[in-house]
C-alpha positions in Angstrom: -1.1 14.0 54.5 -0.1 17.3 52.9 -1.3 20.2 54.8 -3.7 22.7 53.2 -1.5 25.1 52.7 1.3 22.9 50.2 -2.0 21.5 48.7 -2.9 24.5 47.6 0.9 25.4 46.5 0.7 21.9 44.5 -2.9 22.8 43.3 -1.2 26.2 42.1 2.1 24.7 40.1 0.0 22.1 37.9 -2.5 24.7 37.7 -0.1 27.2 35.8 2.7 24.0 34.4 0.9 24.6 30.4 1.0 28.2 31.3 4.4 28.2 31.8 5.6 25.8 29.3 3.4 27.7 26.8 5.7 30.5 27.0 9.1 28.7 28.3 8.9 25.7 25.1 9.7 23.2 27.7 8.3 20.2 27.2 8.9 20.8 22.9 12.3 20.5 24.2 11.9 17.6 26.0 9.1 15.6 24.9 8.6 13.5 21.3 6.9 15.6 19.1 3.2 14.1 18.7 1.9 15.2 15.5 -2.3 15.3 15.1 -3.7 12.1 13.6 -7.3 13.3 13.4 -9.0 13.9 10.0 -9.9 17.6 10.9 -8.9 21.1 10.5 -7.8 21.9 13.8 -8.9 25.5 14.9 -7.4 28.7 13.7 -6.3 31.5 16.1 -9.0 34.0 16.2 -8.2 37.6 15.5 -9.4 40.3 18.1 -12.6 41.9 16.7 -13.3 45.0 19.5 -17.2 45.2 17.0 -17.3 41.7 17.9 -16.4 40.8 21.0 -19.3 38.5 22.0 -18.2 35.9 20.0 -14.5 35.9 20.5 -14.4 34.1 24.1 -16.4 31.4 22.3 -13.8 31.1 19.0 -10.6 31.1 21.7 -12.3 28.2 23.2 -12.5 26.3 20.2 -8.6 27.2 19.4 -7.3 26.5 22.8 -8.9 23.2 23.3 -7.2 21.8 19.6 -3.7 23.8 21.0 -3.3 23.3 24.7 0.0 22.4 26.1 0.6 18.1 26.4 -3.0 17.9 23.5 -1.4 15.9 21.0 0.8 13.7 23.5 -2.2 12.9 25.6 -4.5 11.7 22.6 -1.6 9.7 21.5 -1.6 8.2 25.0 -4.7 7.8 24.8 -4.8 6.2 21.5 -1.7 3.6 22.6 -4.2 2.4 25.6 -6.9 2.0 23.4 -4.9 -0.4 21.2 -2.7 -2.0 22.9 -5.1 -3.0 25.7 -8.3 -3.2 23.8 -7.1 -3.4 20.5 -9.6 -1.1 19.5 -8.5 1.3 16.5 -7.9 4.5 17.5 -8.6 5.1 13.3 -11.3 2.3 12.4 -12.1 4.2 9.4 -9.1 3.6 8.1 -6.9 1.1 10.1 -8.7 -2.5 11.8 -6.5 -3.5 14.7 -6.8 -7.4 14.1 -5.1 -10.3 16.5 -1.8 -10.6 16.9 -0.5 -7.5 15.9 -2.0 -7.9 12.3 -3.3 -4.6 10.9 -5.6 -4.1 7.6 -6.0 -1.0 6.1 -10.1 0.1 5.3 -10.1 2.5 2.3 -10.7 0.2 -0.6 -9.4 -3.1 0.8 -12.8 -3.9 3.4 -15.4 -3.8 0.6 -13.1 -5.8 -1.8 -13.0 -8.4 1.4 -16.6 -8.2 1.4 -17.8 -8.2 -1.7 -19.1 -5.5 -2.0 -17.9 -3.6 -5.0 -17.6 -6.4 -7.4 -18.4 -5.4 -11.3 -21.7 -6.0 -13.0 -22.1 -7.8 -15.6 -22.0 -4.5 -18.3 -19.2 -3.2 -16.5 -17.3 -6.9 -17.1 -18.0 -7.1 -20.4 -16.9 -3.4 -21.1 -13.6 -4.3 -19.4 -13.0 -7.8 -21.5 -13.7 -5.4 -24.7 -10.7 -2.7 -23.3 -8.6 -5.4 -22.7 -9.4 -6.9 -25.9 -8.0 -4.1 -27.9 -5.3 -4.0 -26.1 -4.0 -7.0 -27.0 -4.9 -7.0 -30.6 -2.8 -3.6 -30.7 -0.3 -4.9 -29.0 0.0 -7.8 -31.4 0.5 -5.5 -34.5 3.4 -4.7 -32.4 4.6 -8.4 -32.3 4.0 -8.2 -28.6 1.6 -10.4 -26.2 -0.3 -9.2 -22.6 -0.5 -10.9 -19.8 -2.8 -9.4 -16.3 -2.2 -10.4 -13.1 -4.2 -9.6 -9.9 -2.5 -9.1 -7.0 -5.0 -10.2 -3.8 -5.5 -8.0 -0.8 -4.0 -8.9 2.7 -7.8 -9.7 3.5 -8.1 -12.7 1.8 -4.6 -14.5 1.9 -4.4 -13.9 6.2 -8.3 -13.5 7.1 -7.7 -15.8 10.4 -6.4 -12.5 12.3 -9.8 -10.5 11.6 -12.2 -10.0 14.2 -15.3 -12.5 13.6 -17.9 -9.6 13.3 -16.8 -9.0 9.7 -19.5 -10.8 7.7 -18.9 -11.4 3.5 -21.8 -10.6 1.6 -19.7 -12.2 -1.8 -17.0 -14.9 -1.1 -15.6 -14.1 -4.6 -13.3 -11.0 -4.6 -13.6 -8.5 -7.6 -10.2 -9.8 -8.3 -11.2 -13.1 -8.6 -14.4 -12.4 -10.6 -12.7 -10.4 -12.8 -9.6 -13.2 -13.6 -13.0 -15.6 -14.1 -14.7 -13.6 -16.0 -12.1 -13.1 -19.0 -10.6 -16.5 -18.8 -14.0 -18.1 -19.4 -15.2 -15.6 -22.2 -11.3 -14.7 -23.8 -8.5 -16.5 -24.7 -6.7 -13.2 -22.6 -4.0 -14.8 -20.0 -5.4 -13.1 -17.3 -4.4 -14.4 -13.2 -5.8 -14.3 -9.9 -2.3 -14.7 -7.7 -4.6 -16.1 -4.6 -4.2 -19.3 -5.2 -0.2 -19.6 -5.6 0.1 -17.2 -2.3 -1.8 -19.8 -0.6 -0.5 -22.4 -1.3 2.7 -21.1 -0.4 1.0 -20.1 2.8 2.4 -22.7 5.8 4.2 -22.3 8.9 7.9 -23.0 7.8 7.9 -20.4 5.1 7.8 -16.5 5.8 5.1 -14.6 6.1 3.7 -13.6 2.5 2.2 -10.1 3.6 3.3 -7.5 5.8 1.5 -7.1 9.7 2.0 -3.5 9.6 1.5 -2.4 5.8 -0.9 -3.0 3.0 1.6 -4.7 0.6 3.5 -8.3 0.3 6.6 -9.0 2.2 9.5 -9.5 -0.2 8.6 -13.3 0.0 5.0 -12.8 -0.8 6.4 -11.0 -4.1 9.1 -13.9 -4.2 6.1 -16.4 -4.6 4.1 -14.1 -6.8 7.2 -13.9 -9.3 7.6 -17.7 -9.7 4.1 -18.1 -10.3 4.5 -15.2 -13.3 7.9 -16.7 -15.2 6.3 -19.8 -14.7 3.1 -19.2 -17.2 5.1 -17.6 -18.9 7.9 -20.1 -19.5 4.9 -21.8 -21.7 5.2 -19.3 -24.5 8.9 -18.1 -23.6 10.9 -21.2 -22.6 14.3 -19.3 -22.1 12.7 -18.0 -19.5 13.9 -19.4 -16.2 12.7 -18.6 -12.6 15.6 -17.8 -9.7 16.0 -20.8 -7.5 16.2 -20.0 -3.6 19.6 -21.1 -3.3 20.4 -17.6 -5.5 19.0 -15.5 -3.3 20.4 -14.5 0.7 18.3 -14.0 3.3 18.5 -11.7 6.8 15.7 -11.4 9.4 15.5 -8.0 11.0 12.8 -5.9 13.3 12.0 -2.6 11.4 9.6 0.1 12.5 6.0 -0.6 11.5 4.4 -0.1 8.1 2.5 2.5 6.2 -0.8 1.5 8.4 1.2 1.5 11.8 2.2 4.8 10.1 -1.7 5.9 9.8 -2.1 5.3 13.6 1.1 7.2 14.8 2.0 4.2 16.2 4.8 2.3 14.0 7.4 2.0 16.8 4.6 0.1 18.9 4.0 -1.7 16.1 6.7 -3.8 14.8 7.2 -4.9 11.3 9.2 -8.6 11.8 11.3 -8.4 8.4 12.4 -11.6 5.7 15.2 -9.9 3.7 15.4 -11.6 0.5 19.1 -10.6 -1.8 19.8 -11.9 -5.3 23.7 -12.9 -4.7 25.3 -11.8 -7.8 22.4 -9.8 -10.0 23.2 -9.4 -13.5 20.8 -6.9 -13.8 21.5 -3.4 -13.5 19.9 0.4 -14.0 19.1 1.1 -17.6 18.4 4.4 -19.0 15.2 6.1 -18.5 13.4 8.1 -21.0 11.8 10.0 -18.5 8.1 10.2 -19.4 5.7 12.2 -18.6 4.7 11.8 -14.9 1.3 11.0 -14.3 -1.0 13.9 -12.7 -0.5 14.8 -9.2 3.1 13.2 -9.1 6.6 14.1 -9.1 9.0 12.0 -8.1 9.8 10.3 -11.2 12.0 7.5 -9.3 8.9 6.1 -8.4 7.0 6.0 -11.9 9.7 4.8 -14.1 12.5 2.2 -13.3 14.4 0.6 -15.8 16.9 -3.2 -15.4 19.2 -4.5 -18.2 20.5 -7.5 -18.4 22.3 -7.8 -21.3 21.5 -11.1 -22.4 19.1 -12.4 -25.6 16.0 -12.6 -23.3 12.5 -10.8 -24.2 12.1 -7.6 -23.4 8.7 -6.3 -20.7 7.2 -3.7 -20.2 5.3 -3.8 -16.8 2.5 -1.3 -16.0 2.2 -1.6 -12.4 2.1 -0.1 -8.5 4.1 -0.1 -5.3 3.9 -3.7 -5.0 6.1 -4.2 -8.3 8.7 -2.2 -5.7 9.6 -6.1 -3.7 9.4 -8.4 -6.8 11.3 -6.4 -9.2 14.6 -7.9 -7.6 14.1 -11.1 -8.7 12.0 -10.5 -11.8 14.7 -8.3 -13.5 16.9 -11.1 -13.4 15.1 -12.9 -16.7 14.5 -10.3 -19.3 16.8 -8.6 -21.1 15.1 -5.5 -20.7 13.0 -4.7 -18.1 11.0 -1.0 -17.3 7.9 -0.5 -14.5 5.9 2.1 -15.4 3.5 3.8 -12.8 0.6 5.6 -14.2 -0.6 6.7 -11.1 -3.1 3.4 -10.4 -5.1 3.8 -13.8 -3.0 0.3 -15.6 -3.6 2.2 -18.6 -3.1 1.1 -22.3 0.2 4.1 -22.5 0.4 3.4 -26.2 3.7 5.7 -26.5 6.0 4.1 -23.7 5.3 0.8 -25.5 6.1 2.5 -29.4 9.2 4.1 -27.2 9.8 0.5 -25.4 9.3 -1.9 -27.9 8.5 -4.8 -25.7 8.0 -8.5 -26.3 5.8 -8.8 -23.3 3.3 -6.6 -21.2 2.3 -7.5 -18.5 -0.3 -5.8 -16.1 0.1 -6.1 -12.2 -2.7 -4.9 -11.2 -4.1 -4.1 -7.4 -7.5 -6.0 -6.9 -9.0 -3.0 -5.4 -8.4 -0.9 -8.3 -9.8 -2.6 -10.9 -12.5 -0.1 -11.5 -9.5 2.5 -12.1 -9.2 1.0 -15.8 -13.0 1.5 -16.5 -12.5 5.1 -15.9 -9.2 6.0 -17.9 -9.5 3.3 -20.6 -8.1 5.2 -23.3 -4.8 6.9 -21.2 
């Protein structure tokens, strides 16, 4: 047993330890930086009012209990108990902590899972008539359309979920929507569910990411077949990359954009598939360098152009990130190939396609963003 008098002495140094390291920097020195992850303002210093002094003791409070010495490395200490012993989210408003070190992101993605933003029946119809015009303007330009709807995690990997998560709809928007216009338009429009599931088995890669919204290069591997595939039926030049044209690595990389959300991607692990074309033919094209969509500007990531040199149609694909992991392989069959990013609206962009003059467009379109076309049809 200590005697009073070092007890005090001890009492004393961890009294005064985030005194002196808030004027020495220690442990800033030392320790990881811990940056906030709470979705709040933290306080602001208060300035010394001598007319109002009443309230300032009050207002330092507030400042010093967001600022304090250790704050941000004890809530993430905190937060990495929480999860990995409970696997409770620290962030369940935007991240679910699901089994097996499978994470699903909230925003968007859980009411598409549920059901619970699916169109009505007015809001269908008005996107069959946008998609309608599309096409019959794109066909004055000698040039067919083609959608695709790219699942969420949710419904291609809904084992890992915890069992309290109750569908009101077991048809996705996605789905309804691909429904909906096959059965009242001759529109080629696909739900990509069905060809990720079925290549959904224990000897192949996993098809979506544990620590990220998107598809793993495989997933987007498997979504590309099942593209060239429908549309080898109107182009039969067309021909889809066998396996044995592609290498493959395996590699452990730091956790995703939702491990990312948690401050916690090197707790969470992303087990990675590589997947290499051997000897591409396709290489960077040109770019026009359009205007970047609102609130944007890195234009790498809005326009990206592959040629290929060969007699091949030429596409036009209005997409999102997940065109990012399948443009790889799906470069490899047109002659001409440029992504375009609009910033999530899959608009009609009537002047990159007068500028592009494709053979094919094709729309890769996020499930949970369908309702993005309804409010910029005309862009």
């Amino acid at each position: 047993m200590f005697s009073k008098k070092i007890t005090v002495y001890i009492f004393l140094f961890v009294f005064f330890i985030p005194v002196i390291d808030g004027i020495l920097n220690i442990s800033g020195k030392i320790l990881p930086d811990r940056k906030s992850t709470e979705n709040r303002a933290l306080a602001a210093k208060p300035d010394i009012d001598l007319t109002a002094l009443d309230f300032f003791p009050a207002k330092y409070e507030k400042y010093y209990n967001d600022h304090f010495t250790y704050r941000n490395q004890l809530i993430s200490e905190y937060e990495y108990f929480k999860a990995v012993w409970f696997n409770v989210s620290p962030m369940p408003e935007k991240v679910i902590i699901g089994n097996r070190g499978w994470l699903y992101n909230v925003e968007g993605e859980l009411n598409t899972y549920i059901g619970s933003n699916r169109l009505s029946d007015s809001a269908l119809a008005v996107l069959l008539n946008e998609f309608k015009f599309r096409k019959e303007y794109l066909q004055q330009r000698n040039c067919s359309m083609y959608i695709y709807i790219i699942p969420t995690k949710y419904v291609v990997y809904p084992e890992y979920l915890e069992t309290d998560i109750k569908r009101v709809n077991e048809q996705s928007i996605g789905a309804q929507v691909a429904e909906y216009m096959t059965k009242h338009s001759d529109i080629p429009t696909t739900y990509l569910l069905p060809a990720l599931l079925k290549a959904k088995n224990r000897s192949n890669p996993k098809l979506f990411c544990y620590t990220d919204t998107h598809w793993t290069e495989y997933g987007a591997y498997v979504s590309y077949k099942g593209i060239i595939n429908q549309l080898r039926s109107r182009y039969s030049q067309l021909k889809v990359m066998n396996e044995n044209e592609i290498t493959t690595k395996d590699t452990l990389d730091s956790g995703g954009n939702l491990a990312l959300m948690l401050n916690m991607e090197t707790y969470f692990r992303e087990p990675t598939h590589m997947m290499k074309v051997i000897k591409p033919k396709a290489v960077i094209g040109k770019k026009h360098n359009y205007p970047l969509p609102p609130g944007f500007a890195d234009s790498n990531a809005f326009e990206r152009q592959r040629d290929c040199n060969n007699n091949m149609p030429r596409v036009l694909v209005i997409n999102d990130s997940y065109m990012l992991k399948m443009l790889p392989f799906f470069a490899e069959d047109f002659s001409h190939t440029t992504c375009i990013f609009d910033g999530w609206r899959y608009g009609r962009n009537e002047s990159i396609v007068n500028t592009e003059k494709p053979d094919i467009v094709v729309y890769l379109i996020c499930e949970t963003l369908v309702q993005n076309i309804l409010n910029n049809k005309e862009y």
